[in-house]
N, C-alpha and C positions, 0 to 999 in steps of 0.2 A: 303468387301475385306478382306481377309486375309493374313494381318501382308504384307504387299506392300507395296513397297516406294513410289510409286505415285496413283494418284486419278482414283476409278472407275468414277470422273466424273473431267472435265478440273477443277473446283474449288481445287482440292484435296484432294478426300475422301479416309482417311485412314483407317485401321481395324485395330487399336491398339488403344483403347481409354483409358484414366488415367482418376478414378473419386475416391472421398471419399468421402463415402456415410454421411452428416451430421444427416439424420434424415430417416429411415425407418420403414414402419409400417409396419407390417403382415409378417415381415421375421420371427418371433420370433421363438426360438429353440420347444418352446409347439406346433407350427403347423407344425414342420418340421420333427418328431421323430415318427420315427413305436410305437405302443401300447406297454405295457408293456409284457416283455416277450419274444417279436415277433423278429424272426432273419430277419437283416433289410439286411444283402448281404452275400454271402455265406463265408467271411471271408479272413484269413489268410489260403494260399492251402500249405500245408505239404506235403499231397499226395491224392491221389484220394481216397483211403479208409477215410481217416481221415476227409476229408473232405465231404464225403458221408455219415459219423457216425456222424459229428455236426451238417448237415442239416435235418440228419432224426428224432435226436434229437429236434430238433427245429420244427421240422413238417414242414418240408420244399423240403422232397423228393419226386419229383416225381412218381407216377407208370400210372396207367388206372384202372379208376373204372369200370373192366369188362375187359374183352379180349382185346387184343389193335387190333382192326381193321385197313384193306389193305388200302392203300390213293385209292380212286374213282379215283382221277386225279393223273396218274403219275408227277413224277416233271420230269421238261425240262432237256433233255438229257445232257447236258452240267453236267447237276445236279447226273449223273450216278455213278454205282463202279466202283472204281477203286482198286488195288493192297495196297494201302491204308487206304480203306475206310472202316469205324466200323461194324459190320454189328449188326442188332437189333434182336428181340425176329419173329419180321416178316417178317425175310428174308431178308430184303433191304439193302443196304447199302449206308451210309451220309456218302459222301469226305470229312474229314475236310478240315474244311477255311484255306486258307494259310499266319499263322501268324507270321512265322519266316524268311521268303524269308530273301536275303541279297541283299541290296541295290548294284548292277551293279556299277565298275569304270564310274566315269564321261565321258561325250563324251567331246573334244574339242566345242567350240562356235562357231557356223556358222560367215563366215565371215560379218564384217559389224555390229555384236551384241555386243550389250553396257553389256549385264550380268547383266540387269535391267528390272521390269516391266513397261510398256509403255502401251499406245495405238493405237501404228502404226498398227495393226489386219493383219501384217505380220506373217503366221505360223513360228516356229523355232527362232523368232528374240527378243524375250522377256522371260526373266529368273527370277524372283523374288529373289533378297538377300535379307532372311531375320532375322532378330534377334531370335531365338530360344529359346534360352536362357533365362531368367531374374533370375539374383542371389538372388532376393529376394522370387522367387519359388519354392519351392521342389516337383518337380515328383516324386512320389514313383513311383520304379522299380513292374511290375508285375510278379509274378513268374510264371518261365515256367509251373510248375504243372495247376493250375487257367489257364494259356492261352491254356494248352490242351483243359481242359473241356468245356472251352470258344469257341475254333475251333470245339469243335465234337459237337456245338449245346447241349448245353447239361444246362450251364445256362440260367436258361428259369425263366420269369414274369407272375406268375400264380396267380388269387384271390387274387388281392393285394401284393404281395410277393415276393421275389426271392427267387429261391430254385435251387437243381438239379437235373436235370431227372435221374433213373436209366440206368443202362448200358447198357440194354436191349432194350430201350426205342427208337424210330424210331425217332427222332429231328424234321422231318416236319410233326407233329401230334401234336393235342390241347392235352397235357398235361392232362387233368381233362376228357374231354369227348373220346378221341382216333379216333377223328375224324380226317381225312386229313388238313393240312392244304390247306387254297381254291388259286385254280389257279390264281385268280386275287380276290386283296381287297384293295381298298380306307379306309383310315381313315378319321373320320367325320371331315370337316376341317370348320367349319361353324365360328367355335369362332379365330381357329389360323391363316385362312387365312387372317385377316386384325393384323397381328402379324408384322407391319411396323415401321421400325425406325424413328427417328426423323429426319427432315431434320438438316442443319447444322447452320443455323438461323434462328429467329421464334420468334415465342410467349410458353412458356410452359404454366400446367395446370393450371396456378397460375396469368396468364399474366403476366409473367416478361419476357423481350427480351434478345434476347442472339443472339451471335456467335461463333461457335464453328466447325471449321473444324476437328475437330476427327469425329462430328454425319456422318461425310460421310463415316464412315470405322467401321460401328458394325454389318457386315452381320453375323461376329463368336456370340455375343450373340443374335443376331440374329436368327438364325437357334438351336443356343440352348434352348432360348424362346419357340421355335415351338416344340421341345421335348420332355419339363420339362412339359411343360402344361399337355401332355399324361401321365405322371407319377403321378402330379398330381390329374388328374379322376382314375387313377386306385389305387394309393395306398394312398393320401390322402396330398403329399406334393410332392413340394414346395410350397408354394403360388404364385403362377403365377399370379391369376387372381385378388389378393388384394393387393398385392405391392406397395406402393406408401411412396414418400419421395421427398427429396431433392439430388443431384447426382450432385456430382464436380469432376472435373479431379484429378486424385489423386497423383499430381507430389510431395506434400508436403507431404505426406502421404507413399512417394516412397523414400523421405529424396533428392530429389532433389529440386534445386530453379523453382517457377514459373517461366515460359517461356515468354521471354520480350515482345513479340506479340504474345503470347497465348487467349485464348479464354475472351470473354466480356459478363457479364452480367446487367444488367438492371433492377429494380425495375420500377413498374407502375408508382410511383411515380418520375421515371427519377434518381433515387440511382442506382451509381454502386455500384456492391458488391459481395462478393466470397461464395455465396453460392448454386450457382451453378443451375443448373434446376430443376424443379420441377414434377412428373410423377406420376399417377396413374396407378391401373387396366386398365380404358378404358378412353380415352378420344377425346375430340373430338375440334381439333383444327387447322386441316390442310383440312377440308373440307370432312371429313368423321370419324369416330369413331376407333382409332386405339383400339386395343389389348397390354395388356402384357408391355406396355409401361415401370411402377415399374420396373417391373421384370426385363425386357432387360437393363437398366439403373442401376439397381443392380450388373448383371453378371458383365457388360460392365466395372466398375467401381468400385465396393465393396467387392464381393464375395473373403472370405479368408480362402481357405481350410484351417484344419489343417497343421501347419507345413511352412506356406505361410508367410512373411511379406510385402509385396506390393501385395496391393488387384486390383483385378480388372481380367479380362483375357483379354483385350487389353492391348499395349506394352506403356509405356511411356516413358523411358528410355533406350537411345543410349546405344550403343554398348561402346562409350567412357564415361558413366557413365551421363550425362546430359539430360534435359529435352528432350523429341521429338517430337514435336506439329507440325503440324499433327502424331495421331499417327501411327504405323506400322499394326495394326489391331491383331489379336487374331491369336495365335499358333493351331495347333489342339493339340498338349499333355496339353497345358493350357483350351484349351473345353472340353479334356476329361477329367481333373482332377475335373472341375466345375461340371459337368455332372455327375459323380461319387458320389464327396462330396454330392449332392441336390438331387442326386437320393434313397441313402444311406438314407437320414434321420442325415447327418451328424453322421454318425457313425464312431468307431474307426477304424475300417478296411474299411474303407469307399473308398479305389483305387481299390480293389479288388470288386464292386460289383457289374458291369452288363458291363460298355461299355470299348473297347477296339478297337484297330484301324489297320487297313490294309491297308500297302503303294502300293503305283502307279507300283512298281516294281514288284508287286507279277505275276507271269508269267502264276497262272491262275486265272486272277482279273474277268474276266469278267462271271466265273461262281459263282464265289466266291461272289463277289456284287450282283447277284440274289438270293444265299441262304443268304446272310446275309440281305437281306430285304424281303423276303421270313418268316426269323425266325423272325424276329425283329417286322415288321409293318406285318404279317400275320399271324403269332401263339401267340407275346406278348402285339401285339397293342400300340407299340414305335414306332418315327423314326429311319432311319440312317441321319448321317450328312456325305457332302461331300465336299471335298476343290477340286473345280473343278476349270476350266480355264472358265472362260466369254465366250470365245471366239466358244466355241461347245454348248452353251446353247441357246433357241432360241427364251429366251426375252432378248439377248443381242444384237443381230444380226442388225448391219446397215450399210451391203456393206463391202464395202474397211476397211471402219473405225472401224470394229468394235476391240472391245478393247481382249487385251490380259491381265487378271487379275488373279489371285486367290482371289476365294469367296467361300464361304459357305453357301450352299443351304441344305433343309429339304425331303428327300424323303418320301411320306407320301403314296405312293400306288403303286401298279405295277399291271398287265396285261398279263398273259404268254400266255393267248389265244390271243392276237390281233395278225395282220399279217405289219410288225413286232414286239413282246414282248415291251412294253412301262411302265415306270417308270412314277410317279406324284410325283411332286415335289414345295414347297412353297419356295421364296424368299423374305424375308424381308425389301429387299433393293426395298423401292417404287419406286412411278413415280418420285419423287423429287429426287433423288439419280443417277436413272438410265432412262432418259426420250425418252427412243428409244420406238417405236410405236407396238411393243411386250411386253409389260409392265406396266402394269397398278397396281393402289393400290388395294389387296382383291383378285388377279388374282391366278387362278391354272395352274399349267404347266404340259403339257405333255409332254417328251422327249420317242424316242425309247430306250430301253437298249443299243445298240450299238452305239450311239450318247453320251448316261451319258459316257458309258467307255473310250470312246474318250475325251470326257473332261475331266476325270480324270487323262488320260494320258497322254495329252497335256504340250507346255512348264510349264504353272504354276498349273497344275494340282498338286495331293498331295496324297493324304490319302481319306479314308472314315472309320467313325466311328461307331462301332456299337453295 
């Protein structure tokens, strides 16, 4: 769930988890840094020349080694020119993404609505308040220059790298070869699809018992998990798959008090004690072999961009400055600032280097969410992440009841030949979290495109990241 007052599941599962992290292995700054020399995100944007003179400087500009060849498959018309759109070296013309829309006046609350999320799986009656905020955060602002290049397709993940394509440059074309990007392409999801959260009590990899109603609310690192992992195979960090420590709520660490019926931990030997759960790369303790476990426990809990003083990208602290147990679940500006920093290589211009986000309001999302997963899982072999509503996904789906949530799923494929165009997408949140009979641990999801946008648009829908 993302950052919601109440439970994707009646126990309480929130998406704002607090942890600090006592002991981590493999996060270390030596496996997380581009090589020497190597420009790890296109930087601080000035202007489009300036910032097309330090990329190429760096070797990091795009062109086509040879003629840049016509895409074989035109893209979906939705994907067409328009009065706006850049035109390339081949004639065509890429609409920029639309990333400045201005969020619409509020509508008044249907009568009967509390102006909370629920699970009544009434359309229209469930609204997420949630904390945005944490002062102990710093977003850095991105600049308009960068969110151009960003919208024309233009920062692109090539051979390990970020860099930027030329101006000339057609955006749905493989960068290196100038070949079309393909109408439909899955990401190998062999390792990330058992990329499952911990349930909310248990045994960890260490056999110590625990409970901990935050584990119901980590779909945001979650779906970041599922991500970082693809960044990882292409350019060599984060450590996703070696991650392992110890992972505590990090209310103390937030300069808040422990929370008085806050989470309980266990030693084998029947000790309680605060040091919180313990997580590898892979393990295997809920009846199958999770994934990413570290890593998700990291995000969920530790992760301190530059600039940050409460770690973690789940929420733990109120709006009135005190503990929040369960927590409120993961913001999207706090996924992308995570996403950013670990994608970077923890570099100094590290907000600036590949993902950036499009709200629910954009008025043309639904062509826009095709080219940004088009670019993203089709020409750089990343996800997008999406803060959709429960309630239009359809391993959530059970009748009457099904829940009206914000959560945070991983698109890892799309399809523009099927009849209609369909999206693939991984969910974090297992059978333990979410036990509706669409939903299984290891499972892949297929939704139509017009079904994603609908959830995104929906009451707790949100943003997609990308």
């Amino acid at each position: 769930m993302i950052a919601s007052p109440r439970s994707r599941r009646p126990r309480g599962r929130r998406f704002a988890a607090a942890v600090a992290i006592l002991v981590v292995v493999g996060v270390g700054a030596a496996a997380l840094f581009f090589g020497p020399g190597a420009s790890s995100s296109p930087g601080s944007v000035g202007s489009d020349a300036t910032t097309a003179a330090s990329l190429v400087a760096a070797g990091t500009s795009f062109g086509f080694a040879g003629s840049a060849a016509s895409p074989a498959v035109s893209p979906p018309d939705s994907l067409g020119p328009s009065d706006s759109a850049a035109s390339s070296s081949t004639g065509l013309a890429f609409q920029p993404i639309d990333m400045f829309s201005v969020e619409p006046p509020p509508t008044p609350a249907p009568p009967g609505s509390s102006g909370q999320s629920g699970t009544s799986g009434k359309p229209g009656r469930s609204i997420d308040l949630i904390p945005l905020v944490d002062p102990g955060r710093n977003i850095p602002v991105q600049s308009v220059d960068w969110l151009k290049l960003k919208a024309a397709g233009r920062i692109v993940l090539s051979n390990g790298k970020i860099g930027l394509l030329d101006p000339g440059v057609y955006p749905l074309t493989d960068p290196v070869t100038g070949k079309p990007v393909p109408a439909a392409r899955v990401l190998d999801t062999s390792w990330t699809r058992w990329i499952v959260e911990p349930p909310a009590y248990g045994t960890d990899a260490k056999g110590n018992t625990y409970n901990d109603l935050t584990y119901w609310n980590l779909c945001g690192p979650g779906a970041s998990t599922v991500a970082l992992y693809y960044w990882q195979q292409l350019t060599g960090h984060p450590n996703v798959t070696g991650t392992a420590g110890y992972f505590l709520d990090p209310y103390v660490a937030a300069g808040v008090a422990w929370p008085g019926r806050g989470p309980s931990f266990v030693s084998p030997n029947g000790t309680a004690q605060h040091l919180g759960t313990y997580w590898t790369g892979s393990v295997a303790v809920n009846g199958f072999t999770a994934h990413g476990r570290g890593f998700l426990m990291y995000l969920a809990m530790a992760v301190t961009p530059a600039g940050w003083t409460s770690p973690g990208i789940d929420v733990f602290v109120s709006g009135r400055g005190g503990a929040l147990y369960p927590t409120r679940g993961s913001p999207p500006p706090d996924m992308q600032a995570a996403l950013n920093w670990e994608a970077s290589g923890r570099a100094t211009d590290w907000a600036q280097t590949y993902y950036a986000t499009v709200h629910r309001w954009d008025p043309t999302l639904a062509r826009d969410l095709t080219a940004a997963v088009m670019l993203d899982v089709g020409r750089d072999g990343v996800p997008v992440l999406v803060a959709a509503d429960t309630f239009g996904l359809p391993n959530w789906q059970a009748g009457a009841s099904t829940p009206h949530t914000r959560h945070a799923i991983a698109i890892v494929g799309y399809d523009n030949t099927a009849k209609p165009p369909t999206f693939t997408y991984l969910d974090s949140c297992g059978h333990s979290c979410n036990a509706r009979g669409g939903n299984q641990n290891g499972q892949i999801h297929v939704i139509s495109q017009a079904q994603m946008v609908a959830a995104l648009t929906a009451d707790n829908g949100m943003s997609f990241i990308w």
